[in-house]
matplotlib code that plots the C-alpha trace (Angstrom):
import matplotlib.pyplot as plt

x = [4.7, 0.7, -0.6, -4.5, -7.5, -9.2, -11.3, -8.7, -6.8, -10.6, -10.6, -6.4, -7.7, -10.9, -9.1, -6.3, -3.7, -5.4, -4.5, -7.4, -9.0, -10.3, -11.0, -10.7, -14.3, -13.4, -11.4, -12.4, -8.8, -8.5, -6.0, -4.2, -3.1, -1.2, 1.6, 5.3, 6.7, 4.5, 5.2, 8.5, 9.1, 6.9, 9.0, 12.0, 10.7, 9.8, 13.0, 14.5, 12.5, 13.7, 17.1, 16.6, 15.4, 18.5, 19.7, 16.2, 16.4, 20.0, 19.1, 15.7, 17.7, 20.1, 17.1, 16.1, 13.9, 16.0, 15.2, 13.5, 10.6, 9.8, 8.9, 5.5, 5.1, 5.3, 1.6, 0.4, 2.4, -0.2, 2.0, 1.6]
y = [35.6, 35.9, 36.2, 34.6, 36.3, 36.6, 34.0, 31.6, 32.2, 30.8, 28.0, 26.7, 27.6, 25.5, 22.6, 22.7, 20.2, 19.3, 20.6, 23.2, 22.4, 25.3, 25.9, 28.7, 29.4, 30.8, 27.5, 24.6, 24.2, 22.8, 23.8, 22.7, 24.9, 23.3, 24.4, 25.7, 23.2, 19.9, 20.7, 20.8, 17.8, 16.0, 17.6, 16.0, 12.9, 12.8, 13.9, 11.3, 8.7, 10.5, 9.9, 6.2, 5.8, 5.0, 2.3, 0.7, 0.7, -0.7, -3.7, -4.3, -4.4, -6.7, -8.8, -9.8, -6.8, -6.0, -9.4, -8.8, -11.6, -8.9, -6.4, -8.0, -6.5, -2.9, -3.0, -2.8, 0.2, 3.5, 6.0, 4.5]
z = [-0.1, -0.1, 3.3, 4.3, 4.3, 7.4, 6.2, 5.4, 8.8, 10.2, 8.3, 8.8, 13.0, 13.1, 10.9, 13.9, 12.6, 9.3, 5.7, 4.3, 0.9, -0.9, -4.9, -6.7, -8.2, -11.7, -12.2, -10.2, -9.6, -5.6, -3.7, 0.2, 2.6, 4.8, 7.5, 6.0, 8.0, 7.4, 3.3, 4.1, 5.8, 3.4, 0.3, 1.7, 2.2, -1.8, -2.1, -0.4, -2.4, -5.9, -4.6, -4.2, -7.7, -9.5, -7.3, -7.8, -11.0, -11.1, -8.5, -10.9, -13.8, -11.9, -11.1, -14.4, -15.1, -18.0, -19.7, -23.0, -22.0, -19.4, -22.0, -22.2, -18.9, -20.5, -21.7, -18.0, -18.2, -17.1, -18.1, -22.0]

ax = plt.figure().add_subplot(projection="3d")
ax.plot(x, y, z, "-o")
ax.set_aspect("equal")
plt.show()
C-alpha cells in the first residue's frame, strides 16, 4: 500500500468529507482519493447492481425486448 505525502494528507484534511482530485502531471491522467471505507461501500453497491443484471435481462426479454422489430432500437445503441 502507498501511503500520502504530506501534501496529499493536507489536501484529503482541508477537503473533510469530500473525495480529492489530483492529476498526475506527466500524464494528465486524474485521479480520486477518497476514504477506504466510502470506496468500499460504493464497490459493493456496483456490485450489487452487476448482480441484478441477469434477471433484467431475463424480465426484458420476457417483455418483448427480444422481439426482432426491437432490433431497430439497436442503432441508438452507444456502445456500437
Amino acid at each position: 500500500m502507498t501511503t500520502l505525502t504530506p501534501e496529499q494528507r493536507h489536501e484529503v484534511h482541508k477537503a473533510g468529507e469530500e473525495p480529492v482530485r489530483c492529476a498526475d502531471p506527466e500524464t494528465q491522467t486524474e485521479y480520486v482519493i477518497l476514504r477506504a471505507d466510502v470506496y468500499d461501500r460504493m464497490r459493493a453497491e456496483a456490485d450489487d447492481l452487476r448482480s441484478a443484471y441477469p434477471l433484467a435481462m431475463r424480465v426484458f426479454g420476457e417483455d418483448g425486448w427480444d422481439d426482432p422489430q426491437m432490433d431497430e432500437y439497436n442503432v441508438f445503441d452507444p456502445r456500437k
